[in-house]
C-alpha beads as a LAMMPS data file, in Angstrom:
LAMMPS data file: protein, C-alpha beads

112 atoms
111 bonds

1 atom types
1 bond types

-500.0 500.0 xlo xhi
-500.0 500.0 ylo yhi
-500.0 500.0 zlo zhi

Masses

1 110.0

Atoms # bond

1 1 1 -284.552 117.991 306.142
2 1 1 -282.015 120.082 304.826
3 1 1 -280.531 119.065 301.520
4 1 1 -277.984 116.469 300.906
5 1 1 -278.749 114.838 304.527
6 1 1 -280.876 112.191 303.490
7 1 1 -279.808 108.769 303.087
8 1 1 -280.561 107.239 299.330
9 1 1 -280.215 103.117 298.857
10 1 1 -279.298 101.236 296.349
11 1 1 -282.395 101.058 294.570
12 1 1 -283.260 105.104 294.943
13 1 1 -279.606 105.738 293.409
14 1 1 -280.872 103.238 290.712
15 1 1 -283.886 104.992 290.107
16 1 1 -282.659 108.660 290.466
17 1 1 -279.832 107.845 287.541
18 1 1 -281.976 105.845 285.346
19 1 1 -284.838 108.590 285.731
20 1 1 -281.777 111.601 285.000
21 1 1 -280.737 109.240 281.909
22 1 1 -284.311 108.164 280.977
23 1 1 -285.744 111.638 280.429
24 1 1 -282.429 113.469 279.626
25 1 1 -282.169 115.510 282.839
26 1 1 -279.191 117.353 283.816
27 1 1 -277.205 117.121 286.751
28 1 1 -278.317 119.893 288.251
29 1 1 -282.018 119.571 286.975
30 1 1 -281.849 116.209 288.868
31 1 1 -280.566 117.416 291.895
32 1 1 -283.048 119.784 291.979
33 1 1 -285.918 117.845 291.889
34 1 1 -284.651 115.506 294.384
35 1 1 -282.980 117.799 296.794
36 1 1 -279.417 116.471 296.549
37 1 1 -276.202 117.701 296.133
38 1 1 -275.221 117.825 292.445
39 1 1 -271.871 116.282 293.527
40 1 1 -273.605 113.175 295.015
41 1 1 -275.897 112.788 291.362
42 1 1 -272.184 113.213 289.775
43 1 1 -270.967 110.466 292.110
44 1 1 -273.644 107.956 291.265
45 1 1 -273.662 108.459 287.772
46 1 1 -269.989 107.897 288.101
47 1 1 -270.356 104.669 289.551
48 1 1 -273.113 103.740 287.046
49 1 1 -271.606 104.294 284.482
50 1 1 -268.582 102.246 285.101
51 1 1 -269.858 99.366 287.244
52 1 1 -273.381 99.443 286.244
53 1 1 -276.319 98.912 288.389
54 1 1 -274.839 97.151 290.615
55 1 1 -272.420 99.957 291.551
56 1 1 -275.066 101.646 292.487
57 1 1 -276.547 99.124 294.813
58 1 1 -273.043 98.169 296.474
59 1 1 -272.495 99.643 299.968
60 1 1 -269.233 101.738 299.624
61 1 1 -269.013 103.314 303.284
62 1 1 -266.012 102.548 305.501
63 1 1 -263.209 100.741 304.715
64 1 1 -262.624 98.993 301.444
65 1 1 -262.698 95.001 302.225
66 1 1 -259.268 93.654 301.677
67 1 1 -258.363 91.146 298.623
68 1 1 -258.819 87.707 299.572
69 1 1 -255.471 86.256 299.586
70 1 1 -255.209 83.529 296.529
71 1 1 -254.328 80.146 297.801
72 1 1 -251.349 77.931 296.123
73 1 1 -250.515 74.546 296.317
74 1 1 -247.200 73.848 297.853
75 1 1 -245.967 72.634 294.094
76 1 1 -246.906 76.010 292.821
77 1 1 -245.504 78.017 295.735
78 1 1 -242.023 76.327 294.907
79 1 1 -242.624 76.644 291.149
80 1 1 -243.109 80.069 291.702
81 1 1 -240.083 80.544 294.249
82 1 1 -238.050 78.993 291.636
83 1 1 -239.076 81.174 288.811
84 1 1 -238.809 84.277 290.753
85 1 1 -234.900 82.984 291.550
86 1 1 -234.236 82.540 287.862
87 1 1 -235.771 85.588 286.841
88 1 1 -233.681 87.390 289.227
89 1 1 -230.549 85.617 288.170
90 1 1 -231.577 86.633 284.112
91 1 1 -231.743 90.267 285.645
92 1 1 -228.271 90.377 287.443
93 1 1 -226.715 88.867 284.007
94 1 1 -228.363 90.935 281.815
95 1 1 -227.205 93.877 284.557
96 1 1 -223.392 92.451 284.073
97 1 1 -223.643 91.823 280.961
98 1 1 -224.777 95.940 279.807
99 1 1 -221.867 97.200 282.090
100 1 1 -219.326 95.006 280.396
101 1 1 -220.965 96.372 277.053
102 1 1 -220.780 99.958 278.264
103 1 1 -217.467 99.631 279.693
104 1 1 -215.842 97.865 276.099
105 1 1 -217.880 100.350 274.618
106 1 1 -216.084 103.429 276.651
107 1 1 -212.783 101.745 276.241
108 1 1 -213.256 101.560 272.479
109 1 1 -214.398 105.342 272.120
110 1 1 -210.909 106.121 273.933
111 1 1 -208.512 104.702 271.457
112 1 1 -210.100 106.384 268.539

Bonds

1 1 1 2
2 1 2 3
3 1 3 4
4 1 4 5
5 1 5 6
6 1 6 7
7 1 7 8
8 1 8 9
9 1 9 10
10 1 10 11
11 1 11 12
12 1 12 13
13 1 13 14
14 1 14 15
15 1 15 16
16 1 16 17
17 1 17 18
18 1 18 19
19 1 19 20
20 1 20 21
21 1 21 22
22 1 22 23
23 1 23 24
24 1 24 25
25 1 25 26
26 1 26 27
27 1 27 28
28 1 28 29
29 1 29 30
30 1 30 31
31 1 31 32
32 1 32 33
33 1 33 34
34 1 34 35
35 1 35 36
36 1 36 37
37 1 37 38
38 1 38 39
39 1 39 40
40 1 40 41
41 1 41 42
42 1 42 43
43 1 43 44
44 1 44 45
45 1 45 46
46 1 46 47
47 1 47 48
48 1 48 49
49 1 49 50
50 1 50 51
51 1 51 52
52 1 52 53
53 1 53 54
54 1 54 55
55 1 55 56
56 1 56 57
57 1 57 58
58 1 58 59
59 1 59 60
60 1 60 61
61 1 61 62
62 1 62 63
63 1 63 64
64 1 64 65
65 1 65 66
66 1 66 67
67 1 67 68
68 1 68 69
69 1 69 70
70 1 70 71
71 1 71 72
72 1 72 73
73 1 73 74
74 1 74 75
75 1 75 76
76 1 76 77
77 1 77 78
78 1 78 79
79 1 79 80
80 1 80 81
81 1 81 82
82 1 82 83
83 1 83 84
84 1 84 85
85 1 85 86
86 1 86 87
87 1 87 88
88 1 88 89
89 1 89 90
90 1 90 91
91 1 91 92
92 1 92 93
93 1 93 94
94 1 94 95
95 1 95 96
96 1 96 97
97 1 97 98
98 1 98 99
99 1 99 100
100 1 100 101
101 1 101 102
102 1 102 103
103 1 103 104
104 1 104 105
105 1 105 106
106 1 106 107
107 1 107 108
108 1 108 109
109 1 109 110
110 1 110 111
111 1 111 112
């Protein structure tokens, strides 16, 4: 089988890393003995590295699932509505209220 074109699970990519990290292996050393692509050992030590194990044993093919939507209550959906409106409000004041500053300020710089 030529090299890179074998599939590796979970557990392989598991053992492969913790083997590479175990007996201080390089990347290349590593994929050498195995066969692989030193960009795949790169990969997976990537991923182990930041999300652990169980990065490794995570199927990350196709599409990335989509966020589960978070549920709220209808009180918080208005809560939030409402705070979203005032916040908005604060912003078009504060807006108004740093032209008016700008524009006394301009005025002010004239006269002198």
């Amino acid at each position: 089988m030529p090299k890179g074109q074998h599939k590796y699970y979970g557990e392989q990519r598991v053992e492969i890393i913790e083997r590479m990290h175990k007996e201080h292996l390089g990347i290349m050393e590593t994929a050498e003995l195995y066969g692989i692509y030193h960009k795949r050992i790169c990969d997976w030590e990537r991923i182990y590295l930041q999300d652990g194990r169980e990065g490794l044993l995570m199927e990350r093919r196709g599409h990335p699932k989509t966020p589960q939507k978070v549920g709220f209550s209808p009180e918080q959906e208005n809560d939030l509505l409402a705070e979203v409106q005032q916040l908005r409000m604060e912003n078009e004041y504060l807006k108004k209220l740093n032209a008016l500053v700008l524009k006394e300020e301009q005025q002010n710089r004239k006269r002198k």
